[in-house]
N, CA, C and O of each residue as an XYZ file, in Angstrom:
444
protein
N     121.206     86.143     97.960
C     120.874     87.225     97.057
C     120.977     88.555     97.805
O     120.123     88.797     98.658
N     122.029     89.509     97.537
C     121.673     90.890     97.695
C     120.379     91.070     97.392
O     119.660     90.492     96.578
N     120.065     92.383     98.529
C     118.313     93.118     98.016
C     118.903     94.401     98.285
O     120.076     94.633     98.578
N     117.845     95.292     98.137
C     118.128     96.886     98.390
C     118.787     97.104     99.862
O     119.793     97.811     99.926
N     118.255     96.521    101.047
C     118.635     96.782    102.066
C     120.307     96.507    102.118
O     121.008     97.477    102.406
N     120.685     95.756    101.961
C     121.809     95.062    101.837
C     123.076     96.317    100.931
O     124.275     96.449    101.177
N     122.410     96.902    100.105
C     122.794     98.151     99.098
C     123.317     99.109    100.454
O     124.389     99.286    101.033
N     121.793     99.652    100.609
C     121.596    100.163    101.826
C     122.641    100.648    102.744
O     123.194    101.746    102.802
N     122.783     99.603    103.431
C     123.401     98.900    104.748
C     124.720     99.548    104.254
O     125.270    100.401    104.950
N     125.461     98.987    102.545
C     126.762     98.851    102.582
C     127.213    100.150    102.396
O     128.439    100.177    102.501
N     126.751    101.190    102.173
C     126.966    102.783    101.426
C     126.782    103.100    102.870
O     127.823    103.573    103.328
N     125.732    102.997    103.835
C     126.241    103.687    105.119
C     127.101    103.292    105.881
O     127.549    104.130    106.663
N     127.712    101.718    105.945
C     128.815    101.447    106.336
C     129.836    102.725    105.165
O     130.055    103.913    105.403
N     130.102    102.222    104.410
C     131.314    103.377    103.466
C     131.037    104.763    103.999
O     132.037    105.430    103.731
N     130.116    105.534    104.650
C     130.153    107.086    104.852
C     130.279    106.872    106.379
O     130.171    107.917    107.022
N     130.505    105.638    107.169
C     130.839    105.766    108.904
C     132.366    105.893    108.299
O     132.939    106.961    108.515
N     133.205    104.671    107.405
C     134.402    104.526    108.039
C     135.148    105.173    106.950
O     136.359    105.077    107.149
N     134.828    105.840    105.795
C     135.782    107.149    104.838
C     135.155    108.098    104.774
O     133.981    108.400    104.565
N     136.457    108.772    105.068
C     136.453    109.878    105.104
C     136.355    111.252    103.790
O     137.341    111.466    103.085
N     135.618    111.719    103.695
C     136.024    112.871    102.275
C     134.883    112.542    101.869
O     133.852    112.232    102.466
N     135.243    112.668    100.401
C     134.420    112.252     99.211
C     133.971    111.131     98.897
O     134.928    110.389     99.119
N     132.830    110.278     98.384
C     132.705    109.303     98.274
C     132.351    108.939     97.150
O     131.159    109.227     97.034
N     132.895    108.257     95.866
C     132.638    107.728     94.995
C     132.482    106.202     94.664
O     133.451    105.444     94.611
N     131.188    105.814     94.446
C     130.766    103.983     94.542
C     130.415    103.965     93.239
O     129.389    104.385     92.704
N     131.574    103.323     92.676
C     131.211    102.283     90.868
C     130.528    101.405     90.895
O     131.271    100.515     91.307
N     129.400    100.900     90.714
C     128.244     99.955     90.874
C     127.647     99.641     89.060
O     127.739    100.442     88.130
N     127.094     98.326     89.019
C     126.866     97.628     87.934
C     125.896     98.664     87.727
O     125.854     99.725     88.349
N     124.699     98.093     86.322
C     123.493     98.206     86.537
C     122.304     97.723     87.059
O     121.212     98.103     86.636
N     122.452     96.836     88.033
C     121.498     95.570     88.548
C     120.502     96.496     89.011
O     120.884     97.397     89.757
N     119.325     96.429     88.703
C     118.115     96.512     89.983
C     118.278     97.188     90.710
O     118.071     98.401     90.680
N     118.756     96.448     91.664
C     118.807     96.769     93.018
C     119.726     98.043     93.723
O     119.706     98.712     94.756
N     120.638     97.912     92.319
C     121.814     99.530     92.304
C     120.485    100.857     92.137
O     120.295    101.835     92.860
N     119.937    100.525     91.234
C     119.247    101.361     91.028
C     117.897    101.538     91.234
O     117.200    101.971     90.316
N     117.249    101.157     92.727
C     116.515    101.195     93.367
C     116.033    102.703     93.840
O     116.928    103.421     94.288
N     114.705    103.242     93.780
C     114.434    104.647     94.201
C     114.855    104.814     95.999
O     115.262    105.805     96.604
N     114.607    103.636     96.416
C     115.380    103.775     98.397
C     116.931    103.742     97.565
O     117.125    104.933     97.320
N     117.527    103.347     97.290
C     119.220    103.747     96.776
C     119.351    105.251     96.355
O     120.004    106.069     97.002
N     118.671    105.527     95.217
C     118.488    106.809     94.580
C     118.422    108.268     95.944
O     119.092    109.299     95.897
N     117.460    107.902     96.982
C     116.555    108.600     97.831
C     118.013    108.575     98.584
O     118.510    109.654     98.905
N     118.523    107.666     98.794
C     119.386    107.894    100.356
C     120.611    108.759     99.515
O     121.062    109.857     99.842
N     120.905    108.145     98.642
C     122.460    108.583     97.490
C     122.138    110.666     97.346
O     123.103    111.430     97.291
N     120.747    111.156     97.315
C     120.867    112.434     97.830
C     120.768    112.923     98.820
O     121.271    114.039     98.952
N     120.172    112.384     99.786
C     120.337    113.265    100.823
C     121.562    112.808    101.363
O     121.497    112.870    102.591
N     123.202    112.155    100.770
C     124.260    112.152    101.243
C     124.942    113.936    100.387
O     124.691    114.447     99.295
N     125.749    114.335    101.436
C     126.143    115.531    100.177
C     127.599    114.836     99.794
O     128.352    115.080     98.852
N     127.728    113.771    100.998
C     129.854    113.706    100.128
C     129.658    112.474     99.609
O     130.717    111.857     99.728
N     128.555    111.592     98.921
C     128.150    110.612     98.468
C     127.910    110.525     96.769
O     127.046    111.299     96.358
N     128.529    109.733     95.820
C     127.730    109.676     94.473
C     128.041    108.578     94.257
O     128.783    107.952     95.015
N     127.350    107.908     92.747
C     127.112    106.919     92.561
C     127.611    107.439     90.908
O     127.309    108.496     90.356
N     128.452    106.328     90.375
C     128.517    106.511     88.974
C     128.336    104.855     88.598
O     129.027    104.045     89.216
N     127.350    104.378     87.530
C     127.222    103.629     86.884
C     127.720    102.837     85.756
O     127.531    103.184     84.590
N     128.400    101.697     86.116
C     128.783    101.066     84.367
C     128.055    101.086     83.512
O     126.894    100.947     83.899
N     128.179    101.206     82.380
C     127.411    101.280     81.019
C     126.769     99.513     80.868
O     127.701     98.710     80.901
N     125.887     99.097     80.771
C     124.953     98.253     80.868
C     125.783     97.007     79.884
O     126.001     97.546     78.799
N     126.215     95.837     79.868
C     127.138     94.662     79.455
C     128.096     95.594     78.776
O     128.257     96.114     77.672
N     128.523     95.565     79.681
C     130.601     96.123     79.389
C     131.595     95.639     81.016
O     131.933     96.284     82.009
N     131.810     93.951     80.506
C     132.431     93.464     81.213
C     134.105     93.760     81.146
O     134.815     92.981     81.783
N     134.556     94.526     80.624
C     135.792     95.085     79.991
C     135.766     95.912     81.130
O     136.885     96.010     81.633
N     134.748     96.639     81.805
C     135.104     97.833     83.163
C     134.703     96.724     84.296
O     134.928     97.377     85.314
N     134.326     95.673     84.661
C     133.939     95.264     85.979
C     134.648     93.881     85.603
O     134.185     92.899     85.024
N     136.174     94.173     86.221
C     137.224     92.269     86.301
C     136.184     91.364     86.927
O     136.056     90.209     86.521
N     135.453     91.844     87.880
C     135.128     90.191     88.723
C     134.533     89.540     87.441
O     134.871     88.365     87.298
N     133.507     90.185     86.228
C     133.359     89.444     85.401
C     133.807     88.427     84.911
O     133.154     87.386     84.847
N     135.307     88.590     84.372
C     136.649     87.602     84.002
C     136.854     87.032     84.771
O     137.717     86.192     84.515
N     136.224     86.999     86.403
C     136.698     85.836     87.482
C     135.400     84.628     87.164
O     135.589     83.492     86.730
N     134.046     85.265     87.528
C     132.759     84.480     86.791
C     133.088     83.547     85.706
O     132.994     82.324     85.803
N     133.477     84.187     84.674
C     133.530     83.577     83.657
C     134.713     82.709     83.499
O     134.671     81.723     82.762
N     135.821     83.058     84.199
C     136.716     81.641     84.426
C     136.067     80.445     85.036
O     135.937     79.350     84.490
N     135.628     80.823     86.371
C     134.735     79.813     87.104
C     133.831     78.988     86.139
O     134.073     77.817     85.844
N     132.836     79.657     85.704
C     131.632     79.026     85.265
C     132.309     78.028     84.029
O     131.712     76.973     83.820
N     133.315     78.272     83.353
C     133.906     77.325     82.206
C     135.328     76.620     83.029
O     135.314     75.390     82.967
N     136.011     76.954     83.453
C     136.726     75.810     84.394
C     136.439     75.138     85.618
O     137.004     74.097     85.952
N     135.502     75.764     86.338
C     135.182     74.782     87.685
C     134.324     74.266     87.647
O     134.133     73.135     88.097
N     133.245     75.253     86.862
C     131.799     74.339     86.824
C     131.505     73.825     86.118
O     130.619     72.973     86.180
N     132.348     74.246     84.836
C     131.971     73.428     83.550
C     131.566     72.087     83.500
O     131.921     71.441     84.486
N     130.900     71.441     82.613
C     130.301     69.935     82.514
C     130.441     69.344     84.393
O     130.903     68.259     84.747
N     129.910     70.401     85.277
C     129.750     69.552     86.767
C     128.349     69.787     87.020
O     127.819     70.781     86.524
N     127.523     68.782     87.917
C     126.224     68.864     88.143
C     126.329     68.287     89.569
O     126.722     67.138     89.772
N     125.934     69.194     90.612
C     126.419     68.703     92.041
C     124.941     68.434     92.358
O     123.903     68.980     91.982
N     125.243     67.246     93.307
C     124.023     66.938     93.691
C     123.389     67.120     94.510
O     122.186     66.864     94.466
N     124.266     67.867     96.032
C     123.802     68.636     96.907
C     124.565     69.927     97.163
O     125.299     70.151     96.201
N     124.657     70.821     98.068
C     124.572     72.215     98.298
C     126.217     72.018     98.918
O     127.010     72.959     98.968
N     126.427     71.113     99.208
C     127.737     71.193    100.021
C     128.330     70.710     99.078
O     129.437     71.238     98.976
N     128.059     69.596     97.962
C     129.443     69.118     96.817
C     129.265     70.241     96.086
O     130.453     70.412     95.812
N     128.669     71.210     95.514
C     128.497     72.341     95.015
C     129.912     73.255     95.679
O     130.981     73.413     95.089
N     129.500     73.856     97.269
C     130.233     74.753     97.789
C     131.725     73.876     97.875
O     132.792     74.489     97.821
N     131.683     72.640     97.988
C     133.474     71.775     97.778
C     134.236     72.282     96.953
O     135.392     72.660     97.143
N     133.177     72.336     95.304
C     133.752     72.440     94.529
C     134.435     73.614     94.456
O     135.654     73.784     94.443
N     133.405     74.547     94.402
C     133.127     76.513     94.135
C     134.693     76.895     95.055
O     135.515     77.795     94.882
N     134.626     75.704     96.121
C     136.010     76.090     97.160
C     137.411     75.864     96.709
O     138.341     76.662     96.593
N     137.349     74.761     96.514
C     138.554     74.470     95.472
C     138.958     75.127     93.888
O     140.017     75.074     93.262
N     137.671     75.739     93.561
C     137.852     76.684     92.456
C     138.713     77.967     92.844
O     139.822     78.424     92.563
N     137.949     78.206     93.398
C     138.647     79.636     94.016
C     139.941     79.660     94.962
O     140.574     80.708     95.096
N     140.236     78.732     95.475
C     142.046     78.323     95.792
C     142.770     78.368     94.762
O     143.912     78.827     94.724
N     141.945     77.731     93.536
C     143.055     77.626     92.681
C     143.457     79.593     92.104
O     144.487     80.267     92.124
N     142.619     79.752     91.844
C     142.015     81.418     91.304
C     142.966     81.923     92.278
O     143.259     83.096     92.046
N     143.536     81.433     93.276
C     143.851     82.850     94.236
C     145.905     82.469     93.305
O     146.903     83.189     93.283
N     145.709     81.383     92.861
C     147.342     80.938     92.303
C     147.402     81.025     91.394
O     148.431     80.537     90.927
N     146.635     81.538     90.595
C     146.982     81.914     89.138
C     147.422     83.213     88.582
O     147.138     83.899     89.564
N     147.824     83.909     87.875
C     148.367     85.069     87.263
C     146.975     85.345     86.693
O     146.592     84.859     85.628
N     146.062     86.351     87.654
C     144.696     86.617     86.944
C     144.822     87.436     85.741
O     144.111     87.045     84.816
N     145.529     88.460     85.508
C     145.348     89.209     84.041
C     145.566     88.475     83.063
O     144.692     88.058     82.303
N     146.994     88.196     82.969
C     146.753     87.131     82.110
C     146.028     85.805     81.892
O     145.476     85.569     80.818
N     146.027     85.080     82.743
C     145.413     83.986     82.556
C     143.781     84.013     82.085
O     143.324     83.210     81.272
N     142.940     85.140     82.777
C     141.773     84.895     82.632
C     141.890     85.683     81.479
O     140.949     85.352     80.758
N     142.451     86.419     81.015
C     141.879     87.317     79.384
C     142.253     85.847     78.451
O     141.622     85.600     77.423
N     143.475     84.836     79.018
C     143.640     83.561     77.578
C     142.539     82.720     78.255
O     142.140     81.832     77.501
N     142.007     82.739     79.311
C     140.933     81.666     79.726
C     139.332     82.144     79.637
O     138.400     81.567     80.197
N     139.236     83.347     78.789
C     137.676     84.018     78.404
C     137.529     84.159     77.367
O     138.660     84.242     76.887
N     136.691     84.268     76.483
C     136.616     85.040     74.881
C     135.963     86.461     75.323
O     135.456     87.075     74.383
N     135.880     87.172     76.768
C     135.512     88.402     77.043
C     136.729     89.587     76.404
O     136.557     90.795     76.564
């Protein structure tokens, strides 16, 4: 699980290694919008934060990757430990890296 620190951590990595302006598209989770996120995001001056509009998976693709997964890899599977789980999740995502993602996942979602 990401937590705030982890937020944190990744926005001051992004202002060591780019340069300029900094613009970070972030969901609405929690943890995006944490007052330590809020607090550090001003006292950056070449730093902002713009927010997706709250379930509008139409602006954030990894959605359409989730939702391929969860109905083709995981679908009807119930793993019984942590490693036939990660087997699977592994071989899911090999396949994901060979598929034609635009198309395929907009005919493989009702998103």
């Amino acid at each position: 699980a990401v937590k705030t620190g982890d937020v944190l951590a990744f926005l001051n990595h992004l202002l060591k290694h780019v340069t300029g302006e900094l613009v970070v598209v972030l969901d609405n989770a929690a943890i995006h919008r944490a007052k330590a996120v809020s607090a550090f995001v001003e006292a950056q001056d070449r730093l902002s934060l713009v927010y997706l509009p709250p379930y509008s998976p139409e602006f954030n693709p990894i959605e359409k990757v989730w939702a391929y997964v969860k109905r083709n890899v995981l679908g009807n599977f119930c793993a019984r430990t942590t490693k036939e789980l990660r087997t699977r999740l592994r071989a899911g995502w090999q396949r994901i890296r060979y598929i034609q993602l635009p198309q395929r996942l907009m005919a493989a979602t009702s998103i």
